[in-house]
C-alpha positions as CSV (number, residue, x, y, z in Angstrom):
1,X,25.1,171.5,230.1
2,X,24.9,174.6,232.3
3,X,26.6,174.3,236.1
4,X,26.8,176.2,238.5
5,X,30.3,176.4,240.0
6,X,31.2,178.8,242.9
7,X,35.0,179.4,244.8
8,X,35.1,180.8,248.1
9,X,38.9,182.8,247.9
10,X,38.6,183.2,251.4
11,X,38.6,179.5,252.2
12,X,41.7,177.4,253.3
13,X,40.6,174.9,250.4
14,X,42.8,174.8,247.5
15,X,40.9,176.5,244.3
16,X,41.1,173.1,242.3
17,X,39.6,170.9,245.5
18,X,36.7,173.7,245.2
19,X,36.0,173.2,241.8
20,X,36.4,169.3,241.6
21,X,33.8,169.2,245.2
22,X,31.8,171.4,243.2
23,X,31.1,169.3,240.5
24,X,31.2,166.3,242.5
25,X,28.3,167.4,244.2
26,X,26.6,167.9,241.2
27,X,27.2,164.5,240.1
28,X,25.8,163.2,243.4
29,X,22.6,164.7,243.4
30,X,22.4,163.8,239.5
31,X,22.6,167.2,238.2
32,X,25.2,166.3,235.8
33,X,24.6,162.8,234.3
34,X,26.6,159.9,232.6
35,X,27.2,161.6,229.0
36,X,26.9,165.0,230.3
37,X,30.1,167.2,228.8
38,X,31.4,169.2,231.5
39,X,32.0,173.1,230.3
40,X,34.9,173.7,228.4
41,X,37.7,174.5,231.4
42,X,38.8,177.6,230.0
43,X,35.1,178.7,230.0
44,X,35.0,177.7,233.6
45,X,38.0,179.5,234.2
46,X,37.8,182.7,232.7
47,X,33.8,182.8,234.5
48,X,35.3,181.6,238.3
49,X,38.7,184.4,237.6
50,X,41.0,181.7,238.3
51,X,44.0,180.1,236.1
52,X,43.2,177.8,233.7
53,X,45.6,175.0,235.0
54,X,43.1,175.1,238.1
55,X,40.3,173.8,236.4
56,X,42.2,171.3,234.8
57,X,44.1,170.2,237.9
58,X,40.2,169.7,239.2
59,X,39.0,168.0,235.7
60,X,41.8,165.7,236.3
61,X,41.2,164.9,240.3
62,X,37.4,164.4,239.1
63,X,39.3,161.8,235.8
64,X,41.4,160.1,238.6
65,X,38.3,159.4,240.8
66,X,37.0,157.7,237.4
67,X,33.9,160.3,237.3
68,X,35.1,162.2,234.4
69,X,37.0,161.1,230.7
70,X,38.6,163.8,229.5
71,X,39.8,163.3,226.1
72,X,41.0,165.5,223.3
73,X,38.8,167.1,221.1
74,X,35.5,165.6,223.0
75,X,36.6,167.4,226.2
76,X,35.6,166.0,229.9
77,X,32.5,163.6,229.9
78,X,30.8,162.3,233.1
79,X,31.3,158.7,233.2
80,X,28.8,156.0,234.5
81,X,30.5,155.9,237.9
82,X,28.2,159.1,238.6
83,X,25.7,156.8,238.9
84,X,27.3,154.5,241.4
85,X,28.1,157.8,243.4
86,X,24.6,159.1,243.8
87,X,23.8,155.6,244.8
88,X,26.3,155.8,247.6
89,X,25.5,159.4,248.8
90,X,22.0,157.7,249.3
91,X,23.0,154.5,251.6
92,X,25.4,157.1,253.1
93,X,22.3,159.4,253.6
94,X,20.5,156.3,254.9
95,X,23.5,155.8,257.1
96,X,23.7,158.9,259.0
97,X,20.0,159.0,259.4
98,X,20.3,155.5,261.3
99,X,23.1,155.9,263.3
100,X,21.6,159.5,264.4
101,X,18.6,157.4,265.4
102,X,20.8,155.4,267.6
103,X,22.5,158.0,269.0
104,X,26.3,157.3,267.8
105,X,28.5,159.7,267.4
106,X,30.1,160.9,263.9
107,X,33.4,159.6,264.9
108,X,32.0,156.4,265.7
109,X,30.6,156.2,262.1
110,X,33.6,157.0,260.4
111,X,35.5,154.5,262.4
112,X,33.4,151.8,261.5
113,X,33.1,152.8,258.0
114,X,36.8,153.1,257.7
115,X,37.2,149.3,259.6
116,X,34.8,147.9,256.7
117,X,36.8,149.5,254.1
């Protein structure tokens, strides 16, 4: 599969975080699907200019979130929890919509999302 991955150097974000949000968001709007095979991390590396260890230090964040199995020889595969994460993004889409419709704040949002969780 062909993604498209950009780093900002400039940015206070650690290279890794970039990468791994980068992908992320590819998973969310279904760009890269359950079975998908993320690019090999040392073609992702040597294309981005960064150290190989940073693209697997993101591979792995994306393997700990369960969105990614990484195994030897078969390399890292989007799981089915991609799925479940473009689902959220919607009702969290949904979310934002309503509660701009009601005129609460961001804060207020994440404070009652964070009191359901």
């Amino acid at each position: 599969m062909s993604m498209l991955i950009s780093i900002d150097s400039a940015s206070t974000e650690p290279l890794f975080a970039q990468v791994a949000a980068a992908i992320r968001a590819q998973i969310i709007t279904g760009e890269a699907r359950p079975g998908d095979r993320l690019p090999p991390a040392r073609d992702v590396a040597s294309g981005l200019g960064v150290n190989l260890h940073t693209v697997l230090h993101a591979y792995q964040e994306l393997r700990d979130e369960g969105l990614v199995d990484l195994r030897r020889g078969r390399g890292a595969v989007v799981t089915e929890a991609a799925d479940a994460m473009a689902g959220l993004q919607r009702d969290i889409t949904k979310l934002g919509a309503r509660a701009t419709a009601l005129g609460m704040s961001p804060a207020t949002v994440v404070a009652l999302v964070r009191a359901a969780m």
